[in-house]
Backbone atoms as SQL, in Angstrom:
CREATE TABLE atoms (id INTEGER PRIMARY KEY, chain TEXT, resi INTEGER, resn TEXT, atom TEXT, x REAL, y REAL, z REAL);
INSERT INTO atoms VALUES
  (1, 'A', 1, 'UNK', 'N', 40.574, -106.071, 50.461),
  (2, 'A', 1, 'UNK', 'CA', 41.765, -105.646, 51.181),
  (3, 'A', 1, 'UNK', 'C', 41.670, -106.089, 52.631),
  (4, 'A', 2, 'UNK', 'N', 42.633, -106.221, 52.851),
  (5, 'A', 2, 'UNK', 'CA', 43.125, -107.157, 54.805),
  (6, 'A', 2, 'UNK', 'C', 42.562, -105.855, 55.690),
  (7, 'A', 3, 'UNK', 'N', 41.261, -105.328, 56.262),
  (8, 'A', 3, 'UNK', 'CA', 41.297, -104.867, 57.249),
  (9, 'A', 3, 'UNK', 'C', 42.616, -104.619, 58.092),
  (10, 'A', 4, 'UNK', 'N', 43.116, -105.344, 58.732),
  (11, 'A', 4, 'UNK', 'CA', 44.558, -105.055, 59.459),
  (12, 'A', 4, 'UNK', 'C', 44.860, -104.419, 58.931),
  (13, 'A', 5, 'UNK', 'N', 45.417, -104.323, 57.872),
  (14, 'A', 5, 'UNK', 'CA', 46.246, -103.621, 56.968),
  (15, 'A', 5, 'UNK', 'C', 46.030, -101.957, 57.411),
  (16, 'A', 6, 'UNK', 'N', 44.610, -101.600, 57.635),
  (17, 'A', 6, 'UNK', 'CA', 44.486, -100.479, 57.391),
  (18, 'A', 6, 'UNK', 'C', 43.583, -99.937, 59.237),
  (19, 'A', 7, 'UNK', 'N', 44.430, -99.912, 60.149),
  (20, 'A', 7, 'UNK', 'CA', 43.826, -100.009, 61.285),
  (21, 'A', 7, 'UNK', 'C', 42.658, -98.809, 61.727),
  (22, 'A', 8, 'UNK', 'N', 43.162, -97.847, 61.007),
  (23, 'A', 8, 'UNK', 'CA', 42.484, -96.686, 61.515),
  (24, 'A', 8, 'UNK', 'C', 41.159, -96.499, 60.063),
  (25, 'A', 9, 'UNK', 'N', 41.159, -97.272, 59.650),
  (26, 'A', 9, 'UNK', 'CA', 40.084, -97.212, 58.765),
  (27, 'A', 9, 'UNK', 'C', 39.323, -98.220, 59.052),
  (28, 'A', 10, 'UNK', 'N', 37.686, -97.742, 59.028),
  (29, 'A', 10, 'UNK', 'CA', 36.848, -98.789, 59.638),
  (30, 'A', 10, 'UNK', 'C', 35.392, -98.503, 58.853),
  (31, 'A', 11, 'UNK', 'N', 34.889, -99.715, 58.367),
  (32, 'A', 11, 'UNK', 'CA', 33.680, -99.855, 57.595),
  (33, 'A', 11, 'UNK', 'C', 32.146, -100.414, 58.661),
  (34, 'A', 12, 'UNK', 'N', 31.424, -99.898, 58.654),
  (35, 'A', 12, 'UNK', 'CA', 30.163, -100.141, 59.525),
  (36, 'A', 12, 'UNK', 'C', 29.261, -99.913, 58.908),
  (37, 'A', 13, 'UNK', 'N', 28.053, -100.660, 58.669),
  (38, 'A', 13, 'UNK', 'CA', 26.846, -100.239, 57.997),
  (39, 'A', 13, 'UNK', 'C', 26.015, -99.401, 58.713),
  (40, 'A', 14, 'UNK', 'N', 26.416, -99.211, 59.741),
  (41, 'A', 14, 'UNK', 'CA', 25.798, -98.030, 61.250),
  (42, 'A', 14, 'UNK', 'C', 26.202, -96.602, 60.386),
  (43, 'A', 15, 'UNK', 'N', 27.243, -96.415, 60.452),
  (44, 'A', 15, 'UNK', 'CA', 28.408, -95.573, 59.833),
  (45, 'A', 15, 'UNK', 'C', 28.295, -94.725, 58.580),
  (46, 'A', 16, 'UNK', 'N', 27.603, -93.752, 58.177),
  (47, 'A', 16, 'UNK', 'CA', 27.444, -93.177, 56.883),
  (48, 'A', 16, 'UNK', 'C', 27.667, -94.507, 55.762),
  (49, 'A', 17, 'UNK', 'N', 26.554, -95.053, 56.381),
  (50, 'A', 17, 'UNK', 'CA', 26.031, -95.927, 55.166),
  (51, 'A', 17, 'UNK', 'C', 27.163, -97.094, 54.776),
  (52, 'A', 18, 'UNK', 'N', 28.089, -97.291, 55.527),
  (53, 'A', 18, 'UNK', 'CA', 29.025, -98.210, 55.286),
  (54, 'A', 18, 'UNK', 'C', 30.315, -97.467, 54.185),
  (55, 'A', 19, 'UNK', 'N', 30.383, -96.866, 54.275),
  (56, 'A', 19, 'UNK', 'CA', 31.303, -96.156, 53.550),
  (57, 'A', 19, 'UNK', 'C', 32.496, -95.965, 54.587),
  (58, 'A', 20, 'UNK', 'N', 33.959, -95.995, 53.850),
  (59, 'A', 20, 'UNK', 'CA', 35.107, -96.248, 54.631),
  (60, 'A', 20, 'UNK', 'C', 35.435, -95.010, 55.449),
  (61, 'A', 21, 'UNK', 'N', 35.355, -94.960, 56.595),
  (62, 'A', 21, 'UNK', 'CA', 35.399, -93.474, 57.764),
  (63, 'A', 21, 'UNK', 'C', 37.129, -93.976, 58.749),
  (64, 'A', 22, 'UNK', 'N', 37.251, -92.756, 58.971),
  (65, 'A', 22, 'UNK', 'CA', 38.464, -92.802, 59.264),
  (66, 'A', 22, 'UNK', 'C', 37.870, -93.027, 61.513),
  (67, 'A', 23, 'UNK', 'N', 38.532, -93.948, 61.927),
  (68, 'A', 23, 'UNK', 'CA', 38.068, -94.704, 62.946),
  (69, 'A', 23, 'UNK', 'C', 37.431, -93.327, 64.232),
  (70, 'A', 24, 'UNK', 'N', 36.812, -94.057, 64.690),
  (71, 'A', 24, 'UNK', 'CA', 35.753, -93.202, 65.938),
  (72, 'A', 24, 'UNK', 'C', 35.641, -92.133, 65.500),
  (73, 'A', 25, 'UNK', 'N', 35.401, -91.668, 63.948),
  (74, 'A', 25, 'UNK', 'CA', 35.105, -90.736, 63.037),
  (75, 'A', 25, 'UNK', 'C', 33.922, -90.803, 62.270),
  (76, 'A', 26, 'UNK', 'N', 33.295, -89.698, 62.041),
  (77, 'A', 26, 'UNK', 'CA', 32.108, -89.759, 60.640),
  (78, 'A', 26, 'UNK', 'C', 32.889, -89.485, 59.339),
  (79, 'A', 27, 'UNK', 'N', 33.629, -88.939, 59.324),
  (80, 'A', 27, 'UNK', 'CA', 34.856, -88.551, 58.339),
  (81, 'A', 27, 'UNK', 'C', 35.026, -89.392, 57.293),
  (82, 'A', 28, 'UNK', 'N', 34.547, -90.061, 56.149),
  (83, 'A', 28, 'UNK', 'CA', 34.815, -90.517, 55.283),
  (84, 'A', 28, 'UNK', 'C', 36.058, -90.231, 54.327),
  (85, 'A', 29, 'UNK', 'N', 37.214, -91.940, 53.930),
  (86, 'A', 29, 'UNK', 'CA', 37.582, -91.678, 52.893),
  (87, 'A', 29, 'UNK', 'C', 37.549, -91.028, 52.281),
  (88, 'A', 30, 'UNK', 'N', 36.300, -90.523, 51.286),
  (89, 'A', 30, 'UNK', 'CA', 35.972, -90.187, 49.967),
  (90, 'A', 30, 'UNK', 'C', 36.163, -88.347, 50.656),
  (91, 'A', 31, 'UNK', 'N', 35.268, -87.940, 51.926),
  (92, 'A', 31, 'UNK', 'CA', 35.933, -86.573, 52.080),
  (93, 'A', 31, 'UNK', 'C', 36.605, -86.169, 51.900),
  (94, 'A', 32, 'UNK', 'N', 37.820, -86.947, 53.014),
  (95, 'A', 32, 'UNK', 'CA', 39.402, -86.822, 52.394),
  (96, 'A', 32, 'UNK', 'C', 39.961, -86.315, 51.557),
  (97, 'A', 33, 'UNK', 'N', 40.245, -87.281, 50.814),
  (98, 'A', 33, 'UNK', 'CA', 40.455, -87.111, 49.393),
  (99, 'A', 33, 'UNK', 'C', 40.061, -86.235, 48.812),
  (100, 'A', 34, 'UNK', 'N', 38.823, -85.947, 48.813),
  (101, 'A', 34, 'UNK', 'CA', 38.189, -85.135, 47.864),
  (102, 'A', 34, 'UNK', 'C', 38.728, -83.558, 48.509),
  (103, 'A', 35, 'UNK', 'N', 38.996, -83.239, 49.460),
  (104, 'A', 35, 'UNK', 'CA', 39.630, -82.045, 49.766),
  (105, 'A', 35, 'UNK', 'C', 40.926, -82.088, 49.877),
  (106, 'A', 36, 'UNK', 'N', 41.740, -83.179, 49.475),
  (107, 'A', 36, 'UNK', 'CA', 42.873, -83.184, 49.397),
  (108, 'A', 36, 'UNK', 'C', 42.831, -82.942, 47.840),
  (109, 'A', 37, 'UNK', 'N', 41.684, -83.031, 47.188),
  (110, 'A', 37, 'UNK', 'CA', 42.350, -83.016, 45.608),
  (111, 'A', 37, 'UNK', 'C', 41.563, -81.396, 45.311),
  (112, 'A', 38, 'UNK', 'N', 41.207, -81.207, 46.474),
  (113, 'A', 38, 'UNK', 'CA', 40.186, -79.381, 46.006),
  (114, 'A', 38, 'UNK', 'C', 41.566, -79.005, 46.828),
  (115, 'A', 39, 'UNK', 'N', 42.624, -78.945, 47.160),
  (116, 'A', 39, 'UNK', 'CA', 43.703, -78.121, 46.809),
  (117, 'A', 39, 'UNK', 'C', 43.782, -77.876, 48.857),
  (118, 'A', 40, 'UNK', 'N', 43.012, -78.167, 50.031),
  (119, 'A', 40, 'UNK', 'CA', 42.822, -78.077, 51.080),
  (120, 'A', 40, 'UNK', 'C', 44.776, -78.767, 51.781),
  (121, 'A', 41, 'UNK', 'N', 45.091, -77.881, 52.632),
  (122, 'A', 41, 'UNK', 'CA', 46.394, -78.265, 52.998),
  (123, 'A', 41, 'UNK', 'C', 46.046, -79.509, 54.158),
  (124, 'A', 42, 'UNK', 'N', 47.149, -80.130, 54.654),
  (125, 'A', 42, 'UNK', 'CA', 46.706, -80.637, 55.948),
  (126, 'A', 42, 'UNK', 'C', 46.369, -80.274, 56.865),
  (127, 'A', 43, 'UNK', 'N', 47.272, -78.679, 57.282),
  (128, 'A', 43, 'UNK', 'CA', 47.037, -78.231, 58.256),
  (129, 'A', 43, 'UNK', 'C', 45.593, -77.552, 57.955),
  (130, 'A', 44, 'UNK', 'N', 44.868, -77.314, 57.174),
  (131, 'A', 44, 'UNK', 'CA', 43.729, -76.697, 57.123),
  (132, 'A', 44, 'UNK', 'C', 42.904, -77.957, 57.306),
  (133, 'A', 45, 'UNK', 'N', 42.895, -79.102, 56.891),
  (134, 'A', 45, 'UNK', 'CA', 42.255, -80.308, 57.404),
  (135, 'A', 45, 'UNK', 'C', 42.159, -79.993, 58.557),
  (136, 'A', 46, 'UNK', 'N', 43.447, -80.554, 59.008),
  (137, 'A', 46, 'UNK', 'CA', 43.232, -80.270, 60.748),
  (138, 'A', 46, 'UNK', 'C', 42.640, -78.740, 61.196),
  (139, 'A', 47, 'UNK', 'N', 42.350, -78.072, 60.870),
  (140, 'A', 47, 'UNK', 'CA', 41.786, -76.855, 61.472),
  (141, 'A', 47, 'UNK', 'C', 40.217, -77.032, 61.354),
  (142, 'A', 48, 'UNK', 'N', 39.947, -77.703, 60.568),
  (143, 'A', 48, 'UNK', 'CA', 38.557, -77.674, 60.117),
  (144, 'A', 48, 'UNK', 'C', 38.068, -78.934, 60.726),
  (145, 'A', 49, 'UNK', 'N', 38.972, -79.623, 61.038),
  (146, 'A', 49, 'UNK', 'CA', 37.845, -80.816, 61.826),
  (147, 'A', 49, 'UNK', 'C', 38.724, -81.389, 63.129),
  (148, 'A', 50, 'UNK', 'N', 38.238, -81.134, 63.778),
  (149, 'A', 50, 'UNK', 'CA', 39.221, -81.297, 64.914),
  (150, 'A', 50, 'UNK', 'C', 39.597, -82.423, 65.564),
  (151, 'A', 51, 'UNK', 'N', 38.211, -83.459, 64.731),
  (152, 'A', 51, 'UNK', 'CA', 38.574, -85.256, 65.809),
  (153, 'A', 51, 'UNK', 'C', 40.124, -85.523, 64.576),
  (154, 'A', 52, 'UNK', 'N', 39.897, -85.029, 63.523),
  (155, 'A', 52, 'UNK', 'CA', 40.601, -85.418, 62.744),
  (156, 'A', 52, 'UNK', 'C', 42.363, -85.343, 63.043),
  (157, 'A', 53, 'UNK', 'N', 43.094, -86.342, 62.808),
  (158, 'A', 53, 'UNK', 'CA', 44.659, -86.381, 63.327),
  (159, 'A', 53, 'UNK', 'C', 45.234, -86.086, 61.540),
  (160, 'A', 54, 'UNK', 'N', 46.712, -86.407, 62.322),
  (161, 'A', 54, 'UNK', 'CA', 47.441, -86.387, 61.308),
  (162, 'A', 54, 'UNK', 'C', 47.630, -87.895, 60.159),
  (163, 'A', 55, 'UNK', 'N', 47.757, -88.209, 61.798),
  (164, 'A', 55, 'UNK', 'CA', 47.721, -89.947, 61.298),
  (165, 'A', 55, 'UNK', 'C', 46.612, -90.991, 60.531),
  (166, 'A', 56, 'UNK', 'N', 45.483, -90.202, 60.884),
  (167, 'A', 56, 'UNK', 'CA', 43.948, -89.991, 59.957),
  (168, 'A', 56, 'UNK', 'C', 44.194, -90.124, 58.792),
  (169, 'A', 57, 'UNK', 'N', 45.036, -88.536, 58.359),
  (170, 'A', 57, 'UNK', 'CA', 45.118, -88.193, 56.950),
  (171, 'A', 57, 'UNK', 'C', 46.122, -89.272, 56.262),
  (172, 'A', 58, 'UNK', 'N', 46.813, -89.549, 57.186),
  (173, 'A', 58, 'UNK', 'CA', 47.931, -90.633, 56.364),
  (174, 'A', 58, 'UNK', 'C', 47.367, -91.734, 56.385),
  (175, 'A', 59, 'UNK', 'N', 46.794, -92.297, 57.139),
  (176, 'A', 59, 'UNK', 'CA', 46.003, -93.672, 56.845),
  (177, 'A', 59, 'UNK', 'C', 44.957, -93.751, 55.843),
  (178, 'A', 60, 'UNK', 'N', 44.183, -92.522, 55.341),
  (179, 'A', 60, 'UNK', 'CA', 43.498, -92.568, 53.992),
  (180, 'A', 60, 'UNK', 'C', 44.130, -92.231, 52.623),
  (181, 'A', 61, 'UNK', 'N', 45.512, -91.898, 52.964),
  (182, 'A', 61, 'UNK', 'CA', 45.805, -92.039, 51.532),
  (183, 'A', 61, 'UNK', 'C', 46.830, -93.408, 51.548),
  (184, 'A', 62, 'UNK', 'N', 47.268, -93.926, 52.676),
  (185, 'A', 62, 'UNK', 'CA', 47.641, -95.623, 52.538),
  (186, 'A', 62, 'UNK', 'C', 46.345, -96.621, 51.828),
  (187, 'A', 63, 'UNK', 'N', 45.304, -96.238, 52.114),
  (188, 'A', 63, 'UNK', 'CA', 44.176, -97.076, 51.784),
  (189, 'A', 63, 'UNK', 'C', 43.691, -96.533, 50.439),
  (190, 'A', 64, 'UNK', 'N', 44.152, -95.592, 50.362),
  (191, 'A', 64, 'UNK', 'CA', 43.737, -95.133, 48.759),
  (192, 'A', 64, 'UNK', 'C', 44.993, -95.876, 47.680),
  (193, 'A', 65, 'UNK', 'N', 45.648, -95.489, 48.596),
  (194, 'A', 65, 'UNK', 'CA', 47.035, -96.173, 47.421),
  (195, 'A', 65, 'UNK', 'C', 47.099, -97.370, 47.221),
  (196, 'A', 66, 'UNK', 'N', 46.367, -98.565, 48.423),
  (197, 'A', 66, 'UNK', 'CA', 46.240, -99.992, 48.757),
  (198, 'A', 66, 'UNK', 'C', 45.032, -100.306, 47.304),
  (199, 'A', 67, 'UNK', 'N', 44.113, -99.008, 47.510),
  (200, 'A', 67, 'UNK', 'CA', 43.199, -99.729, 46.442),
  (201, 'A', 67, 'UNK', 'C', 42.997, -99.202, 45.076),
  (202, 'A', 68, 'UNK', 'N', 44.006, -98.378, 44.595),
  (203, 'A', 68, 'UNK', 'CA', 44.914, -98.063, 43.054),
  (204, 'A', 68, 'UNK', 'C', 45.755, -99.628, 42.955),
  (205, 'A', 69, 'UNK', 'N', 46.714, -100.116, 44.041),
  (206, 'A', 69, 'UNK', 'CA', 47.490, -100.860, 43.685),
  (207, 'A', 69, 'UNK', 'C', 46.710, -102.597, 43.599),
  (208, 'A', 70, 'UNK', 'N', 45.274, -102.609, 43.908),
  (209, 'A', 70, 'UNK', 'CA', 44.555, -103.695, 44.117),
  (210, 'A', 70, 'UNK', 'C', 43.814, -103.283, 42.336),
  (211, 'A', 71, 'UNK', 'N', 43.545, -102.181, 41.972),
  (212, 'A', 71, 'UNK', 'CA', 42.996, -102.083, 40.749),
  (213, 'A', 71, 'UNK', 'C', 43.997, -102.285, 39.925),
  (214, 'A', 72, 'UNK', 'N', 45.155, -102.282, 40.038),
  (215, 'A', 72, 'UNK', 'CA', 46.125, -102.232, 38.947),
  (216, 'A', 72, 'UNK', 'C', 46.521, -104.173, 38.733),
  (217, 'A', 73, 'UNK', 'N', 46.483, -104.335, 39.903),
  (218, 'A', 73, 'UNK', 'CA', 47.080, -105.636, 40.057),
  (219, 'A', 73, 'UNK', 'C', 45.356, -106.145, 38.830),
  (220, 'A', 74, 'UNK', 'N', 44.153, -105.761, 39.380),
  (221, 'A', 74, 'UNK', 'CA', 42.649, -106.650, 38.758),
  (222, 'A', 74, 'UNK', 'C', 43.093, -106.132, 36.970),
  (223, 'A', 75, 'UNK', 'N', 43.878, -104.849, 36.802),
  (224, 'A', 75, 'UNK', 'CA', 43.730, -104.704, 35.433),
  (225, 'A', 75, 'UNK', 'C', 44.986, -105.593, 34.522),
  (226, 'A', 76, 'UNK', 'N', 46.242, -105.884, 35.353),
  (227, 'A', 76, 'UNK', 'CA', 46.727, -106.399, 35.212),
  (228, 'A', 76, 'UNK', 'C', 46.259, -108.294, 34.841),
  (229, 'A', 77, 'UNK', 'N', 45.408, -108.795, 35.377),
  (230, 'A', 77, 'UNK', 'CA', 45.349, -110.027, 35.471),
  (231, 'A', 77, 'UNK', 'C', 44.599, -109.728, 34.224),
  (232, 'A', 78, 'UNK', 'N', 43.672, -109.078, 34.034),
  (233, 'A', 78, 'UNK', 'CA', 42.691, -108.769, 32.939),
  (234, 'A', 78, 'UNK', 'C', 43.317, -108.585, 31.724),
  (235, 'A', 79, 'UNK', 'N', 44.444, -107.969, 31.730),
  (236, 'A', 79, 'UNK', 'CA', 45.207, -108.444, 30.219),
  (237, 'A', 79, 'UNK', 'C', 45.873, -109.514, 30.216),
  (238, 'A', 80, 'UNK', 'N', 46.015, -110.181, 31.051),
  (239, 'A', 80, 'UNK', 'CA', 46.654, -111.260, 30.443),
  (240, 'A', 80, 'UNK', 'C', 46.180, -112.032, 29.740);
């Protein structure tokens, strides 16, 4: 996926191991998500971590959706 694409998401091998963190954040993607799918509101996001924005939360589920629609497109070529 185009880096650009996804500005506020940033990969560093410095960085919890290179895993995708939401920018001048330790905050990983995969956190995210994962308390977005344990039922956590936004506004309780934001209460609980405070570097964390709004625009944070929306830029990890653009990049989540970027890479459902990059797996669909690889499963797609794969049946053909």
């Amino acid at each position: 996926m185009e880096q650009t694409r996804y500005p506020l998401i940033e990969r560093d091998p410095e960085v919890m191991n290179g895993k995708p963190v939401i920018k001048d954040t330790r905050l990983t993607v995969e956190l995210i998500l994962e308390r977005l799918a344990d039922g956590y509101t936004v506004e309780q996001l934001l209460d609980n971590y405070p570097r964390l924005t709004r625009e944070g939360i929306l830029a990890v589920l653009d990049y989540a959706a970027g890479l459902a629609h990059a797996e669909a497109e690889r499963a797609e070529r794969a049946a053909s």
